[in-house]
C-alpha angles and dihedrals in degrees: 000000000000131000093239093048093045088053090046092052084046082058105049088053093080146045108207117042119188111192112200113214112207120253107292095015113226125207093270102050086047095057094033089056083040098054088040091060087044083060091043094060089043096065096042112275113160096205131018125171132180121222137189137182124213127027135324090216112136114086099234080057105050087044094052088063106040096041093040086042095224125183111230136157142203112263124249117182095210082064096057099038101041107042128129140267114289089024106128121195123209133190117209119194097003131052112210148064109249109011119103086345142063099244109126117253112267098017107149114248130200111195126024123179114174145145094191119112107253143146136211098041114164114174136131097250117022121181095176108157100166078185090073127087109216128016083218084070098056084044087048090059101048088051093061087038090050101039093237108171105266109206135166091268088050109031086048091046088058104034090043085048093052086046092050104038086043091045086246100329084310100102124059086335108158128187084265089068098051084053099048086043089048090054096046092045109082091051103044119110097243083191094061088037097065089043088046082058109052111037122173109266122216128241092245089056101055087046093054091045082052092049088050087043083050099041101050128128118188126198118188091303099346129101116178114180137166132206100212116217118352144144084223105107099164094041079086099079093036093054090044089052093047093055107035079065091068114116109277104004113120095175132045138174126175120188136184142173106250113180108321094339145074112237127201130190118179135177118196129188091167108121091211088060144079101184092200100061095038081056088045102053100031078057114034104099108054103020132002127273148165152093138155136329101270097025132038141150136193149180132221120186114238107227095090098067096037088080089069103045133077095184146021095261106038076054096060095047087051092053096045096055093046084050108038091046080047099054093040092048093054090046088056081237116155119207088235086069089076111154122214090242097071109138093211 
């Protein structure tokens, strides 16, 4: 039997499915939790919803549920682990309670469907394949195996969430992701596509990516910037893909204090790298951290460094140098390997 069966017969064992997004859904969990629901209805499920935690901030994706008119709900945890009998819950893009999303330790899970490196799941049915570049390919490949109607909202969700989370098919692309490209591609709307990919950006957001351009310190092949104190979240990757862009820098990693944590985003093309576990183990300890090898995030909690800080901005220095002597030391960087382009 098939995956896809098998997660077809898991299905059609409920009538209510509830599929958890991560915290700050991107454009892949979001179709992957879209095209899930599309395979829940398939095999007979009476009710799906799809949840998140955090915020909906950055404007693609903004854009992604407005203009795909997704349904999608706040999250409440008595909903999840209380529901009733028959009730199957489902993670999309992420694999256990508790990390990157609000989901109580130990809560049971029924599906999960993730590319994400992770230990410790434990569900009924697990597609993790950490190889491939986008869930919304393994979802886009259920829904060919299984016949799910494949129509333009859902052929251009998925084909707009395997361009976004590759960098247009340049970053941890694999040959699942040209077939499953090549698949969506006749159906998707090229019209929505092209509106999916260049969003309005607000003024906040372009201050917060200048603050990371001014801010940045470069050592050989290394830039590490922050972007102090801001309520954009999701300013951070795009201020790590755009510099990781700069002429010879090959690793990036732009963090900031949003509300009561520290936030990291990092893009690597350095062969010698894997930016996710360099994020994990310079992290571990005191927040949580990782990703793949040429992209990875992370948060830290801020009280521990509120005991050392009068003020905001004697808050953010402190935080920059702990951060910054953390990132270079796990990236084996020395700071006599300063670059003429430092920014500071």
């Amino acid at each position: 039997m098939t995956s896809a069966a098998t997660l077809r017969d898991l299905l059609a064992e409920g009538d209510r499915l509830f599929i958890v997004c991560h915290n700050n859904p991107d454009p892949d969990c979001l179709a992957s939790a879209f095209a899930l629901g599309r395979i829940a209805v398939a095999a007979g499920i009476d009710e799906h919803c799809i949840l998140y935690s955090g915020d909906i901030s950055h404007q693609q994706n903004r854009a992604f549920v407005n203009l795909m008119d997704i349904d999608i709900d706040p999250f409440d945890p008595e909903t999840v682990c209380d529901r009733a009998e028959g009730s199957l819950l489902a993670f999309v893009d992420h694999s256990v309670p508790g990390a990157n999303n609000r989901v109580p330790e130990g809560t049971p899970v029924d599906v999960v469907i993730d590319h994400h490196p992770a230990e410790g799941i434990d569900a009924r049915f697990v597609d993790h394949r950490v190889e491939i570049g986008a869930t919304a390919t393994i979802l886009a490949e259920y829904v060919q195996a299984l016949d799910v109607e494949l129509d333009a909202a859902l052929s251009t969700a998925l084909m707009f969430a395997i361009r976004r989370e590759t960098l247009g098919f340049l970053r941890g692309a694999t040959r699942a992701e040209y077939e499953a490209a090549g698949a969506l591609h006749e159906v998707a709307d090229r019209d929505l596509l092209r509106r999916l990919s260049n969003p309005s950006i607000s003024g906040a957001t372009v201050d917060a990516i200048a603050t990371a351009i001014e801010n940045r310190t470069v050592r050989g092949a290394v830039l590490v910037s922050h972007v102090g104190r801001t309520s954009e979240r999701d300013a951070l990757p795009q201020a790590a893909d755009y510099l990781a862009t700069l002429e010879g820098v090959e690793t990036a990693v732009v963090f900031g204090i949003v509300d009561a944590g520290i936030h990291l985003s990092a893009r690597s093309t350095d062969s010698r790298v894997h930016i996710g576990d360099v994020l994990r183990s310079s992290f571990e300890d005191v927040g949580s951290a990782g990703g793949h090898r040429e992209m990875g995030g992370g948060e830290i909690p801020l009280g521990i460094f509120a005991d050392y800080a009068t003020d905001d901005a004697q808050l953010v220095d402190i935080v920059e140098e702990v951060v910054t002597a953390r990132l270079l030391a796990g990236l084996n960087v020395s700071d006599s390997q300063a670059s003429a382009g430092d920014g500071r």
